[in-house]
C-alpha positions in Angstrom: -4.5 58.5 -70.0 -2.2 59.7 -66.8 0.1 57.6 -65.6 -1.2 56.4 -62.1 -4.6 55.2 -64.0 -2.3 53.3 -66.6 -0.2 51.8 -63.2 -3.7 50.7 -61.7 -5.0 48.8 -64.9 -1.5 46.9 -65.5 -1.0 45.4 -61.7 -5.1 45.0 -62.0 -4.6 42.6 -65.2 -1.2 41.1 -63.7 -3.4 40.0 -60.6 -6.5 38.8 -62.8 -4.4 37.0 -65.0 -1.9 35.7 -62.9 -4.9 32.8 -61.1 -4.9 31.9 -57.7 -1.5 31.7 -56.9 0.5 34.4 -57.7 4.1 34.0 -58.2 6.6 36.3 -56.2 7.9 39.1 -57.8 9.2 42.5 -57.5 7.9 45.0 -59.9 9.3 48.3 -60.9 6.9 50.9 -61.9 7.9 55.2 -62.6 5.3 57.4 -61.1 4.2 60.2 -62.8 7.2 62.1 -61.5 9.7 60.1 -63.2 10.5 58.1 -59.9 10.8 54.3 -60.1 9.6 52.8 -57.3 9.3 49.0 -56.4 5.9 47.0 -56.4 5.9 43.6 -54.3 3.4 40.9 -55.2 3.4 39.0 -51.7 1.9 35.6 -51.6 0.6 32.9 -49.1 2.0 29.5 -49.4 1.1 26.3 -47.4 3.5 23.3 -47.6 5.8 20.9 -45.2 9.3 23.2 -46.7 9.5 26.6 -47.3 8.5 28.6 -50.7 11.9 29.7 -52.6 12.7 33.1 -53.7 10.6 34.5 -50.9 10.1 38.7 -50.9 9.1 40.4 -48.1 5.8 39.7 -46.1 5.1 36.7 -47.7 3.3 34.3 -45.8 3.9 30.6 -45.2 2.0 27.8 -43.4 4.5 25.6 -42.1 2.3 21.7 -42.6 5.6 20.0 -41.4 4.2 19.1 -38.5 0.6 17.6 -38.3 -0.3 18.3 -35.0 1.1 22.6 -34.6 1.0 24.3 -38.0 3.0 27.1 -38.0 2.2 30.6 -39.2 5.7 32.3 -40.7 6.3 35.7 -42.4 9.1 36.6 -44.5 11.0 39.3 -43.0 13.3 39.9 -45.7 16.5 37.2 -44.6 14.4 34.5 -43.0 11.0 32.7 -42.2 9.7 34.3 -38.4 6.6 32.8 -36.7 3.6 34.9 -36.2 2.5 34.3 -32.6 0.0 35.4 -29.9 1.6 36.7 -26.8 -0.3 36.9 -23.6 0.3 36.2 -19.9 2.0 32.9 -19.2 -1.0 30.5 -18.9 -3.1 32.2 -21.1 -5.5 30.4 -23.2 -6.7 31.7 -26.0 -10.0 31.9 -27.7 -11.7 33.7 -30.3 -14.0 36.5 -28.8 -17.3 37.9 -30.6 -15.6 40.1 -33.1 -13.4 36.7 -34.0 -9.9 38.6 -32.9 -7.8 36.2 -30.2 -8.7 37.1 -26.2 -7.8 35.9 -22.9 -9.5 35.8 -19.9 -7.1 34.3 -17.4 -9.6 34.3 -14.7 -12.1 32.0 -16.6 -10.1 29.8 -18.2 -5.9 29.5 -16.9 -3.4 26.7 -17.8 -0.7 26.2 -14.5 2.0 24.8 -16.9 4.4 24.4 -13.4 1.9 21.8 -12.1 0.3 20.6 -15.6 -3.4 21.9 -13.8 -6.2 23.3 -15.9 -8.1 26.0 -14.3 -11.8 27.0 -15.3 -13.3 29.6 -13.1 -10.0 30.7 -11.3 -6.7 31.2 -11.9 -5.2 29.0 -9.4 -5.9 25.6 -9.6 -5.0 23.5 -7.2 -6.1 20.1 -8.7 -5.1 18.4 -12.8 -8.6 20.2 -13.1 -10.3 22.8 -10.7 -13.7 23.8 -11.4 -14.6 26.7 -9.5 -18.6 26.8 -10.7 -21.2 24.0 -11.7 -20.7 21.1 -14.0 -23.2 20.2 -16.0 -23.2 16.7 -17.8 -25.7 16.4 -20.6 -25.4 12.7 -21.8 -23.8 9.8 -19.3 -23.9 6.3 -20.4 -25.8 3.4 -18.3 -23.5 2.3 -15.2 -22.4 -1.3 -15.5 -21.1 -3.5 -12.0 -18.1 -2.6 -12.1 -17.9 0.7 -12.4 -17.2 3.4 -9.4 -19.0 6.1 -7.5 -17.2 9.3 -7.0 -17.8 11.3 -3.8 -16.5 15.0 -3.1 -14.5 16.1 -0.3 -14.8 18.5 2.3 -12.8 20.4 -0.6 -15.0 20.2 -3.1 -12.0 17.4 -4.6 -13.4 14.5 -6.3 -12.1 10.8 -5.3 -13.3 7.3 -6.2 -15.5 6.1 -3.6 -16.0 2.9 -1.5 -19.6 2.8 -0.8 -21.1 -0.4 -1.3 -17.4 -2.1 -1.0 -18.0 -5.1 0.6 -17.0 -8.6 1.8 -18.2 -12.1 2.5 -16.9 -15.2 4.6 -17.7 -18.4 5.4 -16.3 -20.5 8.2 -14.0 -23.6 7.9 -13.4 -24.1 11.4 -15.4 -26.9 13.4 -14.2 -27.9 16.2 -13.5 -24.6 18.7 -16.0 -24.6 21.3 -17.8 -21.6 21.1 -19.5 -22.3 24.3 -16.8 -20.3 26.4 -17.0 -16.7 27.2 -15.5 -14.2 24.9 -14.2 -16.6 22.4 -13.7 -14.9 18.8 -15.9 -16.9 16.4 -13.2 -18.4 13.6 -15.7 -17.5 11.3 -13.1 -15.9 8.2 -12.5 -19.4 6.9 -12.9 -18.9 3.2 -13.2 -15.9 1.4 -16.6 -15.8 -1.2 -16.2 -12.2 -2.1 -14.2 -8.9 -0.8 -14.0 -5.7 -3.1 -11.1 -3.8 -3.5 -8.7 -6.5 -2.7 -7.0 -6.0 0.9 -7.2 -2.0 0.7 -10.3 -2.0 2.3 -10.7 -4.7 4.6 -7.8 -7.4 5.7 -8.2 -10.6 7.9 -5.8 -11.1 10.8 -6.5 -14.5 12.7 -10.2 -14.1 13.9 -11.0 -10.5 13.1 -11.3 -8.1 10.1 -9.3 -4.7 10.2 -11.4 -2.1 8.3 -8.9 0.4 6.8 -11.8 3.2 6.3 -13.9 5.2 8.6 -17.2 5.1 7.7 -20.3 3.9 8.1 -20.6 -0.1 7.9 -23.6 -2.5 7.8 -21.9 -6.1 9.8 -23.6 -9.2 10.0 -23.2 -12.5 11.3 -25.1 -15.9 11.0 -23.8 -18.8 13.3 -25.0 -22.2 12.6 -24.6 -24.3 15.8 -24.3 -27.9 17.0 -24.5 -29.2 21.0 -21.8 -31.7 20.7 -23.5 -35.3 22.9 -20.4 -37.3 23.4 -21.5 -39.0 26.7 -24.6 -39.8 27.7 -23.3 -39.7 31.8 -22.9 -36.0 31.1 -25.2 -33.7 32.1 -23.5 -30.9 31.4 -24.4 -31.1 27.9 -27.8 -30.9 27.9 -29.5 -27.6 27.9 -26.9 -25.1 26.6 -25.8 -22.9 23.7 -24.1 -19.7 22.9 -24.7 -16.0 22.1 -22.8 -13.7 20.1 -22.0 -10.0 20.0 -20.4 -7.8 17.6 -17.0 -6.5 18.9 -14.8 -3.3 17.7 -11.1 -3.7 19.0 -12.0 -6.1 21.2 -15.0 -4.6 23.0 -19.2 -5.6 22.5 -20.9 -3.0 21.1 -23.3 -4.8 19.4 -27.1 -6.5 20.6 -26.9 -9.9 21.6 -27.4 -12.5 19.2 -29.6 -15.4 20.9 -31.8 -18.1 20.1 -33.1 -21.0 22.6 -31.4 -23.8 24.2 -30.3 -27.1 22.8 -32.2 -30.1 24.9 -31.4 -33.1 22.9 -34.5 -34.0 23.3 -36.0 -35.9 19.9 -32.6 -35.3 18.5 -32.3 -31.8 18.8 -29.0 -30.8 18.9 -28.6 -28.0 16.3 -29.3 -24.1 16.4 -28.5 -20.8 15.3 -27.7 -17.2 16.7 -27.4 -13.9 14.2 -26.0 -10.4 15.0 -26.5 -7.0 12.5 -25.7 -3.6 13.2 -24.4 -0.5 11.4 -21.8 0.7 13.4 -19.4 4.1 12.9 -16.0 3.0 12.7 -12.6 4.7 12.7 -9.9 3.5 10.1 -8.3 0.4 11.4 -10.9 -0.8 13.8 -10.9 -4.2 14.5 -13.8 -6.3 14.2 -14.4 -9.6 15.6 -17.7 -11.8 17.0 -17.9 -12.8 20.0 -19.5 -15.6 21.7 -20.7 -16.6 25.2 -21.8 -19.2 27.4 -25.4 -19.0 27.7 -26.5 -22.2 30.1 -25.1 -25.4 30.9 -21.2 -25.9 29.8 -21.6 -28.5 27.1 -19.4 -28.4 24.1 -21.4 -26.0 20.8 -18.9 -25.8 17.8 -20.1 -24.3 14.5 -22.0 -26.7 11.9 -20.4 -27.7 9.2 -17.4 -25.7 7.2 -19.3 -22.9 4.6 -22.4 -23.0 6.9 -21.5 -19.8 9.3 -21.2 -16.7 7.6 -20.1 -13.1 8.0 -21.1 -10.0 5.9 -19.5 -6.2 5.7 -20.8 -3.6 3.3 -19.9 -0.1 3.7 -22.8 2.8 3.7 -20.9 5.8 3.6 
């Protein structure tokens, strides 16, 4: 049997016998020419330290760290990593014949700005989609979650619609039977989303800190105030309201009849709604008006006058 064949069969039953893990090991073999040359029997370890007595081209799978294992090769004096080099930002990901492939176009990583792109290589938000989104699966909304709205950018943001307020009055004693009187109707606050970021009170009026679209209303409970029967000037009167943007009606009147005290009437009501287009920081007040005679008409009781804001869009 020639030498060669006789090589073959002893590294064949060294391998066999040897199990799964094969000890390092340097084997000198002579050729059929009388030449010794040197066989290396490389292995692959895994393990949080490094194998001992290393030869050349071993492998080892650095498990130190739990979160970045660590491919290393023995290079003869010390342990190098094996790594993928691409373009910075580069992402890599196993193509159809399994080998590693970028495709910084499609999928880019702006490590400068900590921004993921998918569809360009630019992005220009944490995340920039350029392309459709699809979500599969979303779980029921409950009351207190948000809506999201896209820019003119295509940039998502938390939206406001459907951010809303509600007051009452506490005030009873202005007379709202004077023209262009601002109705003290922000008394007591019942409800008001998003804190003061959206709407804030100043005195008699309500600054809205967001253009948009806004639905306003206003209900005015009323009482003719009879405090002398040898005045006439209280019989027969009442107010009306508009709704006012920095300081000017723009809404329809709110009207109702007159107060007679006649039987004991001496109560009414006036309400005002619109959806208005306002800028960010309008003001918006109510305004009342003399309607008839110049009798005294206060609001009824505190909590029984309210006003109302929702935002539409």
């Amino acid at each position: 049997m020639c030498l060669p064949r006789l090589k073959h069969i002893f590294l064949t039953v060294l391998l066999v016998g040897s199990g799964q893990f094969i000890v390092s090991q340097e084997i000198r073999v002579v050729d059929n020419k009388g030449t010794t040359a040197v066989v290396r029997n490389t292995t692959v370890s895994t393990g949080a330290l490094p194998p001992t007595s290393p030869v050349l081209n071993d492998i080892w799978f650095d498990t130190s760290d739990s979160e970045h294992q660590i491919v290393n090769i023995w290079n003869g004096s010390a342990w190098q990593e094996i790594t993928f080099t691409g373009a910075p930002g580069s992402i890599f990901f196993a193509a159809s014949d399994g080998t590693p492939e970028q495709e910084n176009d499609q999928l880019f990583w702006d490590e400068t700005n900590n921004r993921l792109g998918v569809g360009t290589p630019s992005p220009a938000q944490s995340i920039d989609v350029n392309g459709s989104v699809r979500v599969r699966t979303m779980e029921q909304a409950s009351h207190s979650d948000v809506i999201l709205k896209a820019d003119t950018d295509g940039v998502l943001h938390i939206s406001k619609v459907n951010y809303g307020g509600r007051w009452t009055n506490t005030n009873t004693s202005t007379n709202l039977n004077v023209n262009d009187t601002q109705v003290p109707i922000f008394g007591s606050v019942d409800y008001v989303d998003d804190g003061t970021n959206l709407y804030q009170v100043s005195g008699n009026t309500l600054v809205v800190k967001e253009a948009g679209r806004y639905d306003i209303r206003a209900n005015i409970a009323l009482i003719g105030i009879d405090d002398s029967i040898l005045n006439s000037n209280e019989f027969d009167t009442n107010v009306n309201i508009r709704i006012a943007v920095n300081g000017t009606a723009v809404g329809a009147w709110g009207a109702n009849g007159l107060i007679r005290f006649v039987n004991g009437h001496n109560h009414s009501s006036v309400h005002s709604s619109e959806i208005l287009e306002l800028d960010a920081n309008d003001v918006i007040s109510i305004l009342s008006y003399r309607e008839a005679n110049a009798g005294s008409v206060r609001m009824d009781g505190s909590g029984n006058s309210s006003f109302t804001i929702n935002k539409l869009r």
